[in-house]
N, C-alpha and C positions, 0 to 999 in steps of 0.2 A: 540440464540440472533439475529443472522442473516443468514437469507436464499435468494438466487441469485438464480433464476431460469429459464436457455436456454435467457441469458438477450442479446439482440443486440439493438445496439448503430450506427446510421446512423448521417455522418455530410452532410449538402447536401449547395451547392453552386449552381452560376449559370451555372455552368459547366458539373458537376455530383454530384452523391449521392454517397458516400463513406459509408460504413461497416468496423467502428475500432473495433468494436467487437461482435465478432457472434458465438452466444451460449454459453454463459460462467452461467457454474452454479457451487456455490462454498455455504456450510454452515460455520458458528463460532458456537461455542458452549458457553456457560454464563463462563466466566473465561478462556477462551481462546485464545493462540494465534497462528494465520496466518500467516504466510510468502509468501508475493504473488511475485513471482520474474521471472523474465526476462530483454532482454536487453531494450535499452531504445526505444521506438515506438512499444513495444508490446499492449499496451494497460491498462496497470495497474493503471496509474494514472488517466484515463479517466471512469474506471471502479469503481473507489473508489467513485468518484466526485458523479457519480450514486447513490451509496447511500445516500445522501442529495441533490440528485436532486441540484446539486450546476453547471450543464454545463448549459452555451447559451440555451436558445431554442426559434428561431433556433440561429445561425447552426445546434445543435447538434436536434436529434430526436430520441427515444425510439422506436423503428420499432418492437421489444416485447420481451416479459419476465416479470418476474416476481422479485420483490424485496418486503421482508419484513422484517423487521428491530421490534422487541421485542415482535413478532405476528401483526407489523400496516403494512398496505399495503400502500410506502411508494408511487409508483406510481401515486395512487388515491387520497394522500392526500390533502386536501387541503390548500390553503397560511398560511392560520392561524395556520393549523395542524404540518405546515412542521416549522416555527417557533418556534414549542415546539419542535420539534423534534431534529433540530438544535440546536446543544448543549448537551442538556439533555439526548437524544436519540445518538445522533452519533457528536462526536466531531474531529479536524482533526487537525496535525501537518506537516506543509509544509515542504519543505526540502529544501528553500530557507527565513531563518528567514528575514534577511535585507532586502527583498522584501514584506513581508508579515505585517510586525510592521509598525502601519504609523509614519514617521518620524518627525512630526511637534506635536504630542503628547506623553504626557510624559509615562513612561510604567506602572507604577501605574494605571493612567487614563485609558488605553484600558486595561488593568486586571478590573479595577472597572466597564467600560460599560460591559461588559460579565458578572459582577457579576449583575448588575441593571436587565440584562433581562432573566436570566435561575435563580437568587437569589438574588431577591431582598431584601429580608430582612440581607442577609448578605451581602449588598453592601455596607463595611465600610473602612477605611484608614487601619483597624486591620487587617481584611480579607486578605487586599490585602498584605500586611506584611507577614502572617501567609503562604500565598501562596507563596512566592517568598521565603522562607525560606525552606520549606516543598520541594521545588527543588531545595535548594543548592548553593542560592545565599547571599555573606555574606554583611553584614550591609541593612539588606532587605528596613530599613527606607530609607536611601541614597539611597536608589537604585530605588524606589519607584518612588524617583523625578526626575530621570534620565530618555534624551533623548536614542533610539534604537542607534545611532552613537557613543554615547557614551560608548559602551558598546563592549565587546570580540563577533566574533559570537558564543562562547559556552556560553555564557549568555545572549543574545537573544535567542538560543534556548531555554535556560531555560525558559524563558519569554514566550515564545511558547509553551512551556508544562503549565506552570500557568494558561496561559490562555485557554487552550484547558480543565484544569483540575475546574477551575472556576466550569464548570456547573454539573461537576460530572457525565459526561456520562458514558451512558453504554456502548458503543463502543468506544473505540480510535482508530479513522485511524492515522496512522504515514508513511507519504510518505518522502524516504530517510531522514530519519530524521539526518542523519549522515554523510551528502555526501560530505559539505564544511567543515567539522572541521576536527582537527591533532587527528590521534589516540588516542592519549592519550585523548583528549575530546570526543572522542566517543566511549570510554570505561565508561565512566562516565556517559553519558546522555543513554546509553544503561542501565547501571546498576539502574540508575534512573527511566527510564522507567519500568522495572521488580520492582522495589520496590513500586511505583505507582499504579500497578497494582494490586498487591496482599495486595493493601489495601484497593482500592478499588474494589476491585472485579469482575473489566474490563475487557471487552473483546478487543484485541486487534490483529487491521489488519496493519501487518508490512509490507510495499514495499520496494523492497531491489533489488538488482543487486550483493550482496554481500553474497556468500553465509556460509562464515565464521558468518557472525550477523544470520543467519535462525540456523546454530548448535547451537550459543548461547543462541538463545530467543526463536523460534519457539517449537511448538509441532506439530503441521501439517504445508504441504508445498504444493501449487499451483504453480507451473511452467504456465507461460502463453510466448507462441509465434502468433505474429502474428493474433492479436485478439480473439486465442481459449487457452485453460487450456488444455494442453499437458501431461499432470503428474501429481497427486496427491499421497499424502504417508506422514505415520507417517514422523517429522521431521531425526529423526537418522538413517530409513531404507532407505529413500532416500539416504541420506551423504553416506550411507554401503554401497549403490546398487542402484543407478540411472539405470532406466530403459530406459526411452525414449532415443532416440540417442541424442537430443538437450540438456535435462541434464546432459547426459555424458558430449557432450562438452566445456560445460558453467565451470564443476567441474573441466576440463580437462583442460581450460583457466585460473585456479584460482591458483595464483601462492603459492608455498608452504615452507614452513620454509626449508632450507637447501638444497631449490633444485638447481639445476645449470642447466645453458645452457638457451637460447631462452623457451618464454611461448606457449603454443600450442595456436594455434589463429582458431576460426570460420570462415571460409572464407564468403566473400558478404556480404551482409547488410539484415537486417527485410526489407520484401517487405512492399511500401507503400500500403498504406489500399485500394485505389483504382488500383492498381496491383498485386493483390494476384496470383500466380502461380497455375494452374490447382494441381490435385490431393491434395497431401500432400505438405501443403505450406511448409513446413522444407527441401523437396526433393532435391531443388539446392544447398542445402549447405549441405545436409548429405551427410558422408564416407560411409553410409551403405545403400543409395539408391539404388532400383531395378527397372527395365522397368516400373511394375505397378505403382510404387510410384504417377508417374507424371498422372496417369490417374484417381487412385481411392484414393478419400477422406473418409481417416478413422474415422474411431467414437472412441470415449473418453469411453475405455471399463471396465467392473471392472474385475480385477484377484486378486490374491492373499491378505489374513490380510488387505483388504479394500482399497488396493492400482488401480489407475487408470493409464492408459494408449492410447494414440492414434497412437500408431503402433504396426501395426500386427506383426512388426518381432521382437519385445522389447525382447524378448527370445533365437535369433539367436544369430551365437556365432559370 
């Protein structure tokens, strides 16, 4: 459904030309889901936005790669092209609804302009009911007429799933789809989303920081640091057996039902994209750095059951 291939991403100012992401190649498969995760400035949400060609340009610039999204070459397409595509082809759920819903229209109305332009002939007052229900929201008529303020943020994100679901895409991006609501509402809109999915037959790219939502929902996982894909691996070999050192310590951050005492922490920050660290950009924060680290930049290599890696020493004890 979708294929990412060596894809880099340049913002460029009048100052310098920055590399948020350089080389990233990832596939989906037709009913599948992704878990693209790291921390925050690694690059994942800038790399989704790529597939609907939804960044600036400029700032932002495609410096190369390859992106094709249902066999269309998403890069080459044109304005017209990429307007069907939008939607139908790749549809997206923010991870800030109250930012995202315009607040001077009612929610019904932007559910119905989405229906008008990916389905027009089902662009009805019924439609839109049928959608708001179908995600879980009750009195779907009253709600229909409702302002976004009006409303809990787990039902604007409902609202944001309706509308993302409107065009019936074949890809759902879901970026943090989860990250302002209370557990308990993002137990809900998770289980939503898998139900969603397997009705319609979607494939589906999950961004996450969380790696408790990758066990729940993923089948494959993309670790990205630092503008490259550090780790790939079935979803449950990873959770068993994190390879790369930054996956360990990300799982190693993640605090655990009945544990005690202080959370393991990552020391230093993701390097800004115009200060990438010579060698292996992980190196100043890895426990298990060595002299080379800082000199030779690894490549993203395959071993083992189709698992990837970009450190040589992912084997060392």
């Amino acid at each position: 459904m979708l294929e990412i291939r060596n894809l880099q991403l340049e913002f460029h100012s009048d100052q310098q030309t920055v590399r948020a992401v350089d080389g990233v190649s990832f596939a989906i498969a037709p009913g599948e889901t992704l878990g693209l995760v790291g921390e925050s400035g690694s690059g994942k949400s800038v790399t989704a936005l790529s597939i609907g060609r939804l960044l600036r340009t400029p700032p932002a610039f495609h410096a190369g790669g390859e992106i094709f999204l249902d066999g269309r070459d998403v890069l080459k397409a044109s304005k017209r092209e990429l307007r069907q595509l939008r939607g139908r082809g790749v549809s997206y759920i923010f991870q800030e609804p109250g930012a995202s819903l315009n607040p001077v229209f009612r929610v019904g109305a932007q559910i119905k302009e989405s229906l008008k332009l990916h389905r027009p002939q089902a662009a009805t007052d019924e439609e839109v009911v049928r959608l708001l229900k179908w995600v879980g929201i009750s009195a779907p008529e009253a709600r229909a007429k409702s302002y976004p303020h009006e409303m809990s943020g787990g039902m604007q994100q409902r609202v944001m799933i309706a509308m993302a679901l409107a065009a019936e895409p074949k890809l759902l991006v879901a970026d943090e789809p989860t990250t302002a609501l209370d557990v308990t509402i993002q137990a809900q809109i998770l289980a939503l989303l898998k139900d969603v999915q397997q009705r319609l037959g979607m494939s589906l790219l999950l961004i996450t920081h969380n790696l408790g939502i990758v066990g729940q929902m993923a089948d494959r996982v993309a670790v990205m640091y630092a503008g490259q894909i550090v780790e790939t691996a079935p979803a449950r070999e990873l959770l068993r057996r994190p390879l790369h050192p930054y996956t360990r310590a990300l799982m190693n951050a993640a605090p655990r039902l009945g544990g005690t005492g202080r959370l393991a922490n990552i020391p230093g920050n993701v390097p800004r994209p115009g200060a990438m660290p010579s060698g292996c950009r992980f190196h100043p924060r890895c426990a298990m750095a060595r002299p080379d680290c800082s000199v030779n930049a690894p490549e993203l290599v395959a071993i083992e059951n189709g698992r990837q890696v970009r450190c040589p020493y992912w084997n060392s004890p």
